[in-house]
Backbone as ProteinMPNN parsed JSONL, in Angstrom:
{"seq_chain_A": "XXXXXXXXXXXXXXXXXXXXXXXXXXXXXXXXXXXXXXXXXXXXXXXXXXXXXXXXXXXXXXXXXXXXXXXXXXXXXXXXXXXXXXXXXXXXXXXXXXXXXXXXXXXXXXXXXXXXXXXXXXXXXXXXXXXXXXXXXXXXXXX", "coords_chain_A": {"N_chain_A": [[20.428, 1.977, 0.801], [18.042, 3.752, -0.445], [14.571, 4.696, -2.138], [12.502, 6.675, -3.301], [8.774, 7.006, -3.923], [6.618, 9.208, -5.108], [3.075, 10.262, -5.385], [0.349, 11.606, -6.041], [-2.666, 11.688, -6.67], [-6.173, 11.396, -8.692], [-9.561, 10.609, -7.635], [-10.03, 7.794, -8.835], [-11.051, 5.255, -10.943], [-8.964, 4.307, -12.704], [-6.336, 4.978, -11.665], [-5.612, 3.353, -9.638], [-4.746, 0.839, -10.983], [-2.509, 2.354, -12.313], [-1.169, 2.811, -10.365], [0.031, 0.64, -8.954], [1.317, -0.637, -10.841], [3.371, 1.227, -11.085], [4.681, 0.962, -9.049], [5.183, -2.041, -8.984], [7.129, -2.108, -11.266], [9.201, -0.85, -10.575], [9.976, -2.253, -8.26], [10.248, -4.838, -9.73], [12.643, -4.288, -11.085], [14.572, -3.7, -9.112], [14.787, -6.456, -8.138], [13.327, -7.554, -6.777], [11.684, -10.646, -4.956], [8.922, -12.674, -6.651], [7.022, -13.366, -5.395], [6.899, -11.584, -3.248], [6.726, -9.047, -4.07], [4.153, -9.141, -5.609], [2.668, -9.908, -3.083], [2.832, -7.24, -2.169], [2.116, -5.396, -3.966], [-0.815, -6.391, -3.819], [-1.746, -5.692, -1.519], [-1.212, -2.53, -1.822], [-3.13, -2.209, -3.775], [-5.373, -2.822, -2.602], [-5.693, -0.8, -0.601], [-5.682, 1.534, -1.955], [-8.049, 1.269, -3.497], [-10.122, 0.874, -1.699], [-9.965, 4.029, -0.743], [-11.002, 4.836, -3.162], [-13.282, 3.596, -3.261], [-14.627, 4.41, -0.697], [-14.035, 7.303, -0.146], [-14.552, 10.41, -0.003], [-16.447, 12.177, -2.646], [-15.07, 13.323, -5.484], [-12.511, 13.95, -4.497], [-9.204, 13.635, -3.971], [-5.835, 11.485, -3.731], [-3.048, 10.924, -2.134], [-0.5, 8.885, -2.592], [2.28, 7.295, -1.022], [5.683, 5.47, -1.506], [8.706, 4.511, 0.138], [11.216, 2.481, -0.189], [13.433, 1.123, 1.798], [16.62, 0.232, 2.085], [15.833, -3.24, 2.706], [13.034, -2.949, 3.487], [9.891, -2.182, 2.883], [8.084, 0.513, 2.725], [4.27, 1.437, 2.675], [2.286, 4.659, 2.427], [-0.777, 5.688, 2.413], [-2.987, 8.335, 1.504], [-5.977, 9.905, 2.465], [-8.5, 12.344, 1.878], [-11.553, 11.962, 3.016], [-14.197, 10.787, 4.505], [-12.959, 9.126, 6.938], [-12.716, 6.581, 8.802], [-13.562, 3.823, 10.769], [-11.688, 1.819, 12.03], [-11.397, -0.702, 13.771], [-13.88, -1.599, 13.797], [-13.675, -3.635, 11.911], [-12.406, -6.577, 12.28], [-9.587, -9.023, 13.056], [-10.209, -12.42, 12.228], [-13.064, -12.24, 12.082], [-15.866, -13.42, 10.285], [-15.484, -12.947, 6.901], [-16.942, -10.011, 4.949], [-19.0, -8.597, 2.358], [-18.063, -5.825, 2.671], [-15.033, -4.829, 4.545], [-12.718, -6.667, 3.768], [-11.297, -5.858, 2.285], [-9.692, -4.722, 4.259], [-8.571, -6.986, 5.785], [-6.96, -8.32, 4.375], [-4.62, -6.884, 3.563], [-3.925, -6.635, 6.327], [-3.501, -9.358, 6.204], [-1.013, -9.433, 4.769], [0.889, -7.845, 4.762], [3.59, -6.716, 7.1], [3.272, -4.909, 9.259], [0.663, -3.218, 9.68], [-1.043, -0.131, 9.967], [-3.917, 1.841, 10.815], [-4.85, 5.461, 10.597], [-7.444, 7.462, 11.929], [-8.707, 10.752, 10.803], [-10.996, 12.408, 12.03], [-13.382, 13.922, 9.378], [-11.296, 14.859, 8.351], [-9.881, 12.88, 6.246], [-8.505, 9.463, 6.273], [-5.353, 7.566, 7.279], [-3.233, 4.806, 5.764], [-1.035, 2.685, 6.517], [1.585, 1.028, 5.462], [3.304, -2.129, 6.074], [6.039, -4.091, 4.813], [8.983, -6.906, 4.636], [11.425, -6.96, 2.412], [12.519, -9.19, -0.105], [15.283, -10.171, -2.075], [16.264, -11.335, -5.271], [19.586, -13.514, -5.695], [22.361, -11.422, -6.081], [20.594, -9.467, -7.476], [19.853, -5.681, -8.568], [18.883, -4.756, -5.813], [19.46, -6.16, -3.819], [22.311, -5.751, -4.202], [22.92, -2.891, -4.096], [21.505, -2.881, -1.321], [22.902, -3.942, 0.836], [24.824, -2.042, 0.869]], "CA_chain_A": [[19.612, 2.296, -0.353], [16.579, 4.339, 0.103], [14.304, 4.866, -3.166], [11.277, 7.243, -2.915], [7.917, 7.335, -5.269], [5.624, 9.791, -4.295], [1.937, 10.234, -6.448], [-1.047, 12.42, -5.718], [-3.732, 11.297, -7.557], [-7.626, 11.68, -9.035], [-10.094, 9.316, -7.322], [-10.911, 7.346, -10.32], [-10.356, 3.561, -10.138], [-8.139, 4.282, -13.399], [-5.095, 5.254, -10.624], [-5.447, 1.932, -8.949], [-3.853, 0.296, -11.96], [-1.139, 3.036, -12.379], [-0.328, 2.971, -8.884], [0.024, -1.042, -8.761], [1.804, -0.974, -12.323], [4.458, 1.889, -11.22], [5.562, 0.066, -8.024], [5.919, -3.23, -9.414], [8.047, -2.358, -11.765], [9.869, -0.373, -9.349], [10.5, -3.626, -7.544], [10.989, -5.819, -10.536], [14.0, -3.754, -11.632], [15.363, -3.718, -8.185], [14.843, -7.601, -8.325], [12.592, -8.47, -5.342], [11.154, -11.985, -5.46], [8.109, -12.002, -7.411], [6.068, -13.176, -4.46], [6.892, -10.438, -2.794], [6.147, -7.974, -5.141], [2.736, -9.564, -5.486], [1.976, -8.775, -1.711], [3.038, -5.413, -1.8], [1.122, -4.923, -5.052], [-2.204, -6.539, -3.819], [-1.597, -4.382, -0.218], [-1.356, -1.17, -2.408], [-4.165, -2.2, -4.964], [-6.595, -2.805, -1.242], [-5.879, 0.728, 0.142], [-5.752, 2.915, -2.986], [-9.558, 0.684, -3.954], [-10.898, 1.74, -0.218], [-10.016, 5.153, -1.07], [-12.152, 5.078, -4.793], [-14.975, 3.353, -3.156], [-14.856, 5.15, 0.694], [-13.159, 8.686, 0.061], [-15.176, 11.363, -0.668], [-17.028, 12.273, -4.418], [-14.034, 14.482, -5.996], [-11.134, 14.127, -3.47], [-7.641, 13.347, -4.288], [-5.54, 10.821, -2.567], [-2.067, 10.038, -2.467], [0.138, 7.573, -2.05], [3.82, 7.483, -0.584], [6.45, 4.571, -1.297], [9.506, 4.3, 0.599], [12.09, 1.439, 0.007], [14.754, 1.672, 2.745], [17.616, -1.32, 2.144], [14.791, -4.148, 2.273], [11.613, -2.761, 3.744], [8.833, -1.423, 1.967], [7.056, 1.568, 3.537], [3.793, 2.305, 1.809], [1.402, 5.262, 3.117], [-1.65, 5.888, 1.16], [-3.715, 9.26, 2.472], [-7.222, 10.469, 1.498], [-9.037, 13.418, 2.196], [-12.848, 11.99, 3.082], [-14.581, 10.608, 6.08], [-12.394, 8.169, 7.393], [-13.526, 5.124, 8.887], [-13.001, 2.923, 12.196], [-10.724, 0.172, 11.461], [-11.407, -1.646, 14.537], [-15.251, -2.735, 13.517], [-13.249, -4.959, 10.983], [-10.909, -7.285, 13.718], [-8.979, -9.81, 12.581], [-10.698, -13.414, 13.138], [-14.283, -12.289, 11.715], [-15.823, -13.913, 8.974], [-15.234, -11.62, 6.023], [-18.14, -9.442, 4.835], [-18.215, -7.615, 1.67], [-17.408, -4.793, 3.698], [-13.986, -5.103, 5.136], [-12.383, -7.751, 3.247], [-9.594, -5.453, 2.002], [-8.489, -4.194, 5.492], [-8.347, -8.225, 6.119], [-6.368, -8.725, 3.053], [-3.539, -5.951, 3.95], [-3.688, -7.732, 7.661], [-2.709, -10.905, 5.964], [-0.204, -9.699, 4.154], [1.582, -6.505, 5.625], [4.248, -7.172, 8.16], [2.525, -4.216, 9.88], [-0.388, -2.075, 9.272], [-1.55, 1.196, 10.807], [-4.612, 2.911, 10.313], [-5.195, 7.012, 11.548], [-8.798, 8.091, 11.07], [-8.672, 12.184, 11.062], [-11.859, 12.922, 11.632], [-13.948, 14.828, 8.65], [-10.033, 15.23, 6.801], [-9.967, 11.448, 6.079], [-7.995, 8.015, 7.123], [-4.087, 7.496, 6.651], [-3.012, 3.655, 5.854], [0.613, 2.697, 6.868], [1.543, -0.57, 5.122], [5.094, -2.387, 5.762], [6.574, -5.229, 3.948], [10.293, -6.948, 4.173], [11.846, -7.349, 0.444], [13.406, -10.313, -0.303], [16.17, -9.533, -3.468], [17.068, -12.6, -5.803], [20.696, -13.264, -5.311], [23.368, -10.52, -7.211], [19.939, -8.752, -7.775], [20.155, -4.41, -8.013], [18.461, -4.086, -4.514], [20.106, -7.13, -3.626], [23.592, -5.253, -4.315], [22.582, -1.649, -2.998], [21.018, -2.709, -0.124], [24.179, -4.59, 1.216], [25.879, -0.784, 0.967]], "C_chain_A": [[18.3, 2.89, 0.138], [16.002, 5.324, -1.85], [13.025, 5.287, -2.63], [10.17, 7.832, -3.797], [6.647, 7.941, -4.268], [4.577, 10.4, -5.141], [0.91, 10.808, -6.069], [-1.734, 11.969, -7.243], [-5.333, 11.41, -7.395], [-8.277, 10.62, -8.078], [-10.818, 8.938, -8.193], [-9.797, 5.499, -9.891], [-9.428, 2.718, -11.313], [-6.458, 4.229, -12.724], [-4.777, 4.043, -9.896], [-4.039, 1.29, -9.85], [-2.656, 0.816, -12.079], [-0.211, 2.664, -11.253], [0.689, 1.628, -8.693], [1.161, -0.75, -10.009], [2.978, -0.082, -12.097], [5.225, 1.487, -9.944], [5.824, -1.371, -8.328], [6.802, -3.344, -10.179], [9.383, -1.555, -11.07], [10.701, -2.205, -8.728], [10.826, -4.958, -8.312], [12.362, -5.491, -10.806], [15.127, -3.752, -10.298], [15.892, -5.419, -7.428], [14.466, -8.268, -6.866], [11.676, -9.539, -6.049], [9.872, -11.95, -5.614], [6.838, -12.525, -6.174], [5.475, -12.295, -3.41], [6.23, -9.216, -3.602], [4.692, -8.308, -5.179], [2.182, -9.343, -4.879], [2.048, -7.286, -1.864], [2.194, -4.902, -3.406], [-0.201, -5.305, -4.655], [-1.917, -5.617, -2.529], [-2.355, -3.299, -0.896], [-2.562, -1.426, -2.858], [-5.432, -1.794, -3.311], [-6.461, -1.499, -0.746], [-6.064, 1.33, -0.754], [-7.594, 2.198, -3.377], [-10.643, 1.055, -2.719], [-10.582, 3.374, -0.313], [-11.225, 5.565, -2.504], [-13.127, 4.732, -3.995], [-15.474, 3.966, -2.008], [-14.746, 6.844, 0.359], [-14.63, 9.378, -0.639], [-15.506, 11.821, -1.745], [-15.774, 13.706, -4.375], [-12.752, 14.287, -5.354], [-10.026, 13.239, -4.405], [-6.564, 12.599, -3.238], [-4.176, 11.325, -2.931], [-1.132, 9.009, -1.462], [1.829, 7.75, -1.89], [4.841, 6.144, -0.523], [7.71, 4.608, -0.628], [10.395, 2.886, 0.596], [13.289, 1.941, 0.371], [15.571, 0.326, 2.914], [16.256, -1.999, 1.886], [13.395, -4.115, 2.812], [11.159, -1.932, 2.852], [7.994, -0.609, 2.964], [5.817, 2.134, 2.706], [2.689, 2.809, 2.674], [0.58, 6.064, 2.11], [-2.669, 7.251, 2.268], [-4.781, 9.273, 1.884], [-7.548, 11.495, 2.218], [-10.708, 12.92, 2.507], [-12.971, 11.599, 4.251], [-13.991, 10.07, 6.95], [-13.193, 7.464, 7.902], [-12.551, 4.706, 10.081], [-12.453, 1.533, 11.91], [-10.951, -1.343, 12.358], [-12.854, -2.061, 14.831], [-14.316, -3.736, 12.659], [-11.764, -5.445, 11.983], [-10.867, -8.55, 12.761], [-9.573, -11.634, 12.957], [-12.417, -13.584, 12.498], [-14.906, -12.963, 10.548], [-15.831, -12.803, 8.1], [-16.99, -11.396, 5.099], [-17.721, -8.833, 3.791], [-17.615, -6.584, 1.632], [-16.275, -5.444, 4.716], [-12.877, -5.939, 4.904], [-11.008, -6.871, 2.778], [-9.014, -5.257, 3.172], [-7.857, -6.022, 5.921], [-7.326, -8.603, 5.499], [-5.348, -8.061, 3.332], [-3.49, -6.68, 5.136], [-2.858, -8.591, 7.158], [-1.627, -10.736, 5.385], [1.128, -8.959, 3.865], [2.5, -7.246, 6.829], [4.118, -6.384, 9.542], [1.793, -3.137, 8.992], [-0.499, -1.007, 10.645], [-2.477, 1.966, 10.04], [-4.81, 4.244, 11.24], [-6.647, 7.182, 10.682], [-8.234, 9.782, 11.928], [-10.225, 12.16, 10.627], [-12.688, 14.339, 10.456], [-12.463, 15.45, 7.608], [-9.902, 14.039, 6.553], [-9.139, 10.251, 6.894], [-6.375, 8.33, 6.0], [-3.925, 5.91, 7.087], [-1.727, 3.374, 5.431], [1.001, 0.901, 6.393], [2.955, -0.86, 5.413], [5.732, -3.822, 5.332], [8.166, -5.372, 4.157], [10.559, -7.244, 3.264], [13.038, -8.387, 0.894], [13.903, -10.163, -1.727], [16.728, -10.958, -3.49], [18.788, -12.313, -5.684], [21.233, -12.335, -6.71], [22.171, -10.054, -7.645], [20.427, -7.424, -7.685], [20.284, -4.141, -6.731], [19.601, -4.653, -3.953], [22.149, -6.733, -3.162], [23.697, -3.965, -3.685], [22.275, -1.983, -1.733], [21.859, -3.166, 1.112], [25.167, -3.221, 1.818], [25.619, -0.191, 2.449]], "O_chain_A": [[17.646, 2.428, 1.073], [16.65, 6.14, -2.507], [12.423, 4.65, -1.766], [10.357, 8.898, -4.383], [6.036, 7.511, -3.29], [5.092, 11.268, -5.844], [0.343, 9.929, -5.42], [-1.358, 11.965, -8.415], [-5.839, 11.503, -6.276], [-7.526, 9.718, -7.706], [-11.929, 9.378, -8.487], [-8.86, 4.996, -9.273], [-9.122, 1.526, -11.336], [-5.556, 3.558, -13.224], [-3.611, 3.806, -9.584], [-2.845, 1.263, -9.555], [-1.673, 0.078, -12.004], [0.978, 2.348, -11.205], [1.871, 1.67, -8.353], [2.229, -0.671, -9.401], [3.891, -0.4, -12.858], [6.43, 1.734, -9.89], [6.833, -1.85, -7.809], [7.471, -4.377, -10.164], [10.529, -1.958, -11.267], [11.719, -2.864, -8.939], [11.438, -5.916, -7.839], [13.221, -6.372, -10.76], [16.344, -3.797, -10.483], [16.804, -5.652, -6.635], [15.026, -9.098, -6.15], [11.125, -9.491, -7.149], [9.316, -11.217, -4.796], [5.756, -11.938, -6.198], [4.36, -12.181, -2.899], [5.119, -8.714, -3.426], [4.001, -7.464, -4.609], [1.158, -8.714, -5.144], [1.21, -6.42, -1.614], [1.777, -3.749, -3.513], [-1.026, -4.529, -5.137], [-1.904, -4.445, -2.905], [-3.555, -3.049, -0.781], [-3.376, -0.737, -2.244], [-6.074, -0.763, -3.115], [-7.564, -1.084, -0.391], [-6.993, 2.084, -0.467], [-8.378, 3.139, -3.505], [-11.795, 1.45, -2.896], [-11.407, 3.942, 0.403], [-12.043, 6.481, -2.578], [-14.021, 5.574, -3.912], [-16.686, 4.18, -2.014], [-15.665, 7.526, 0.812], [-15.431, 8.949, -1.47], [-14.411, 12.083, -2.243], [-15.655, 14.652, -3.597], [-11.813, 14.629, -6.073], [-10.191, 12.406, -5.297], [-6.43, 13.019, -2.089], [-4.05, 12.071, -3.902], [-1.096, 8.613, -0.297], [2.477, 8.369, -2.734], [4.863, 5.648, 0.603], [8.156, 5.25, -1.579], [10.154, 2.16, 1.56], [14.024, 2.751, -0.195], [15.253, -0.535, 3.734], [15.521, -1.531, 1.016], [12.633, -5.069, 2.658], [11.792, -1.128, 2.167], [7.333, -1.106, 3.876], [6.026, 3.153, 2.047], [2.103, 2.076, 3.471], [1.0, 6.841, 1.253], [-2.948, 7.099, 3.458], [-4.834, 8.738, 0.776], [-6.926, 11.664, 3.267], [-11.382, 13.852, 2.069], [-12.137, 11.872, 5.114], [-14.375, 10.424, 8.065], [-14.387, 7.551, 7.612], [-11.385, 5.011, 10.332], [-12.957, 0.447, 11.621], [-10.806, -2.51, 11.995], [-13.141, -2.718, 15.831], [-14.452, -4.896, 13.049], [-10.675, -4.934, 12.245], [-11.728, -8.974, 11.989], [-9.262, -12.039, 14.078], [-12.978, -14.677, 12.418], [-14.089, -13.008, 9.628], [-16.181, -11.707, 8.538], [-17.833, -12.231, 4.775], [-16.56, -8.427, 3.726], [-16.757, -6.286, 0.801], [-16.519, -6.351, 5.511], [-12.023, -5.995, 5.789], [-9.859, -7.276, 2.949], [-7.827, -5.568, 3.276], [-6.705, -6.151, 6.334], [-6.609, -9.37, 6.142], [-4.547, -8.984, 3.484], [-2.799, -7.68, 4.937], [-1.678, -8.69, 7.496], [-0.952, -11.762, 5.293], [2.065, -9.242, 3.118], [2.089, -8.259, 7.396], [4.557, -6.785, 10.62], [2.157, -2.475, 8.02], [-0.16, -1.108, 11.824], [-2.224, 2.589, 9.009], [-4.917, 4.138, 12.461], [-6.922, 7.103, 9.485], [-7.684, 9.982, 13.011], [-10.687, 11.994, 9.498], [-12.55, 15.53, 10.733], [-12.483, 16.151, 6.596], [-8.892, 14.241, 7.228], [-9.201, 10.207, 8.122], [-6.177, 8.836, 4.895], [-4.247, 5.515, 8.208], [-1.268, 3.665, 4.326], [0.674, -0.127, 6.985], [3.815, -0.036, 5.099], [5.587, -4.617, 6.262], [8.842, -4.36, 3.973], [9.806, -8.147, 2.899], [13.947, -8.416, 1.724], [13.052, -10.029, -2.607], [17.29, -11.619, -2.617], [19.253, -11.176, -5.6], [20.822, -12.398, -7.868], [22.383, -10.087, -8.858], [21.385, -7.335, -6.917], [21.25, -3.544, -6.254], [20.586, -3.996, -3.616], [22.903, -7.193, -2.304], [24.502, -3.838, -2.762], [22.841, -1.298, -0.881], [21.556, -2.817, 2.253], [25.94, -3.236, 2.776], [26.262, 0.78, 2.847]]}, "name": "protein", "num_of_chains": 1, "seq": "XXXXXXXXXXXXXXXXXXXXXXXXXXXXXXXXXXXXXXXXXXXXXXXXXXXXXXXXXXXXXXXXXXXXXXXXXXXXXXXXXXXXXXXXXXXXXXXXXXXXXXXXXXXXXXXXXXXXXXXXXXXXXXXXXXXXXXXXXXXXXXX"}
């Protein structure tokens, strides 16, 4: 099974919500367990919200889902300054600054950030899906 949602979007912190609201139901219908879904919805919500409040005045992000059998691939791009990922290390006390990259840490089965200098930062999120039994995914992903 391989299911692919792919979204270019405004930077307005109206898209957050969409974004969050068109992959969860994505993953409700495919019948991943709702704790799951929850991570991979707060993940997404923390990178597409560091894009509204980091990215550049005007720029356009987007965002790339990938569900392959039971992983979740999500890669969120922007176009602004990017940013050094490795001032915020894992272990620090959390600052209001940095608290989402902490938050994706905790809850990603791997992260990856790319800073492109002066074209912006790419954030690589990955999640395994857990499908209630005789769920859709649950049944595709078996194929």
């Amino acid at each position: 099974m391989k299911v692919t949602i792919a979204l270019r979007l405004p930077r307005d912190a109206a898209s957050v919500s969409v974004t969050r609201q068109i992959l969860g139901a994505e993953l409700e219908v495919l019948g991943v367990e709702r704790d799951i879904t929850e991570d991979v919805q707060l993940m997404l919500t923390e990178a597409c919200s560091n894009v509204i409040r980091h990215a550049t005045e005007g720029d356009e992000y987007t965002v790339s889902v990938e569900l392959v059998d039971d992983r979740c691939l999500i890669t969120v791009v922007d176009t602004g300054r990017g940013f050094d990922p490795d001032k915020i290390r894992p272990g620090l006390p959390l600052a209001e600054h940095g608290r989402g990259l902490q938050i994706m840490r905790a809850l990603a089965d791997d992260v990856r950030f790319m800073n492109r200098p002066r074209q912006g930062a790419i954030v690589c999120l990955e999640k395994t899906l857990k499908f209630a039994a005789d769920s859709p995914g649950h049944l595709l992903s078996a194929h």
